[in-house]
N, C-alpha and C positions, 0 to 999 in steps of 0.2 A: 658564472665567471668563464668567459670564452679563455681560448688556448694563448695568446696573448699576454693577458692577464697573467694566465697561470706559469708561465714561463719568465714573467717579471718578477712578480711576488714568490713564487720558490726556487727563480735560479740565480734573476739578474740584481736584484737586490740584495739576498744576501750573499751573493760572490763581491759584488762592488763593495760595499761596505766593509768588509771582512779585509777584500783588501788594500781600500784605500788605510787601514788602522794599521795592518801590517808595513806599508811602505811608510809610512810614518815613523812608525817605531824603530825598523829597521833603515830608514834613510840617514841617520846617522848625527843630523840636524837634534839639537839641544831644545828647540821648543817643540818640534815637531813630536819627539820623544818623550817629551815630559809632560804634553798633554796626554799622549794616551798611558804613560806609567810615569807618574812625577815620582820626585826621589826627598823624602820630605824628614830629615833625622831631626830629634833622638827618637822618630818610631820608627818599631821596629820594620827590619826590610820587608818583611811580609807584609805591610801594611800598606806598604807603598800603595801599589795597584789599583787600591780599596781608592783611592782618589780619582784616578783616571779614568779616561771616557770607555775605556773596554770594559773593566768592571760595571761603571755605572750605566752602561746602556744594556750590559744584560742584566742587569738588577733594574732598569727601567721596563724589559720585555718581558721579564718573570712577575713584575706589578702590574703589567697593563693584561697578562695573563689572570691573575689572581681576579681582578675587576670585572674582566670577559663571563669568568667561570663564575662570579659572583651575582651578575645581573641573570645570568643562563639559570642559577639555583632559582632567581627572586620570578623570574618570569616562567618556571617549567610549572605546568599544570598535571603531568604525571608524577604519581609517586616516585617510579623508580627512578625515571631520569631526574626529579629535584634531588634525590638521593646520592644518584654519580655525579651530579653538578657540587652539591655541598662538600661528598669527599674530596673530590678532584680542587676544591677551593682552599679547605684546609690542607691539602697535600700541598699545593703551587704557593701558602700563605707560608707554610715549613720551607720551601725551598728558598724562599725570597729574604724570612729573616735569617736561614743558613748563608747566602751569597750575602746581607750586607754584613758578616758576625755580629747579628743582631745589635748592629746600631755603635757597638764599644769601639768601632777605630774612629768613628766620628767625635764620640765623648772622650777618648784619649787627644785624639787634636786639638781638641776646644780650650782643656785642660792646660792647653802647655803652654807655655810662657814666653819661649822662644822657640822656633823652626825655623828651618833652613827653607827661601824663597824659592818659588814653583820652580823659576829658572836659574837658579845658583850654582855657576859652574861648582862641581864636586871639587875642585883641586885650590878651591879658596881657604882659606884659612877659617873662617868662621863654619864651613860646611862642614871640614873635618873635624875643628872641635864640639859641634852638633852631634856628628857621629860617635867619637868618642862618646857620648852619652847613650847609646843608644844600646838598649835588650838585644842582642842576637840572638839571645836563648828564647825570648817569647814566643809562645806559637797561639795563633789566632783563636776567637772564643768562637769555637763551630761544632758539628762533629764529623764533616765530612773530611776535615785533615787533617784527623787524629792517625797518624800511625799509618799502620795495614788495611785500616780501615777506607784510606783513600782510593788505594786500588781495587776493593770488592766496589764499593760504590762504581767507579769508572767500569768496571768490569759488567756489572747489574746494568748499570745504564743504558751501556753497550750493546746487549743482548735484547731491552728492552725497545729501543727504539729501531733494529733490527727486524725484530718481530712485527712491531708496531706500525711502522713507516717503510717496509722495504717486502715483508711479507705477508699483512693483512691487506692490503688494497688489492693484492693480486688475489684474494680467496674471495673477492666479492660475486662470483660468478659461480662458484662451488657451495657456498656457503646459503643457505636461505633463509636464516634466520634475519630479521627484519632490526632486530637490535643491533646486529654486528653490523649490516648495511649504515645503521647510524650513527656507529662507536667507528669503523673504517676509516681511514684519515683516506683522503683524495690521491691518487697513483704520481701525481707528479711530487708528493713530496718526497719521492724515490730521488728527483733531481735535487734539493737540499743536503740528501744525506750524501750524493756523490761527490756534494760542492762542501759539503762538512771536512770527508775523507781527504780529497785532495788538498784544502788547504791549510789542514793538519799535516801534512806531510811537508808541503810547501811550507810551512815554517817551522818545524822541527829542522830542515833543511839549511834554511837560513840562519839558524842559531846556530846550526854547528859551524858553518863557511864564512858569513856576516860577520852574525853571531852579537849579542846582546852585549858579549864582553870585549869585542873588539870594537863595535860602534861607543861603549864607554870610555874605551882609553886613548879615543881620537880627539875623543869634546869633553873630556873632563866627568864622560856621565858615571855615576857608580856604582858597578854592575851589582845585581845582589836579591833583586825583588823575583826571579825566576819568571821573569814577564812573558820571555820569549814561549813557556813551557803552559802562561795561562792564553794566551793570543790562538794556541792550537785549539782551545776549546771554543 
């Protein structure tokens, strides 16, 4: 893969994407907004997200991961490596049914008799009696956002992809071992995690000046699903 390449696929790609979804959500516009977090009661707000295209395109990258790692198991002719491929498949197969909560906001949807339209100004009448029905208390069937527990995860993650992507590609020249040359992720994914940093910032920024709850109370959208706070991931 020449330099090129590598500068599209880990910089220019996922900065453009990331923020064409951000200026979406935070442009303020009612459709533009509810494709990437529709607002869909009596589920619960947390659920919302679980529709839109931020969710479902990283639950589409963590599936087409799982599939990668899955053909990498079916084709590895070393023991050890069909080994790190199989666990690396179950581990990416746990993250994927964690990100959709294994399947329950889709079978709560399906379920229900009446919801409020993708694009249904929130200040209708029919929207807020939806709402009125609606769990505030539910919290999603996962177990990455139980509690305390959300933060160690974020925290582990942190450190891992650190390690991983920002200080093992620089030890490929210290290091001689021929396995770690092959387990190394490539030095440019140093520019993803800067493009990660920065536009987590860039919109934690935004929610608090924009901001998720002020773009709701121009177009009727209703603030609540914490969109702004998954868009940084």
């Amino acid at each position: 893969m020449n330099r090129l390449v590598k500068w599209s696929v880990y910089g220019a790609v996922p900065l453009c994407l990331s923020l064409a979804l951000q200026l979406m959500y935070f442009s303020g516009n009612l459709v533009l907004q509810r494709l990437v977090c529709p607002k869909l009661p009596p589920l619960p707000p947390d659920a919302y997200r679980e529709f839109g295209l931020l969710e479902n395109l990283q639950s589409l990258f963590v599936l087409a991961m799982v599939i990668i790692l899955l053909i990498g198991a079916i084709r590895s002719v070393h023991r050890i490596q069909r080994v790190v491929f199989v666990a690396l498949t179950l581990f990416s197969t746990f993250i994927f049914l964690e990100e959709i909560d294994y399947g329950t906001h889709f079978y709560a949807y399906a379920q229900l008799e009446d919801v409020a339209g993708w694009f249904e100004p929130a200040r209708s009448d029919r929207f807020q009696a939806l709402l009125a029905q609606s769990d505030f208390t539910a919290t999603p069937f996962n177990l990455h956002n139980r509690g305390d527990l959300t933060d160690v995860i974020k925290g582990v993650a942190g450190a891992v992809m650190l390690l991983l992507f920002v200080v093992a590609p620089f030890l490929t020249g210290r290091i001689k071992n021929p396995w770690f040359h092959y387990l190394a992720p490539d030095r440019f994914t140093v520019i993803t995690v800067v493009v990660m940093v920065v536009l987590r910032l860039v919109t934690h920024q935004l929610g608090r000046t924009v901001g998720c709850d002020a773009a709701a109370r121009r177009r009727g959208v209703y603030p609540g699903s914490g969109c702004h706070e998954q868009q940084s991931q």
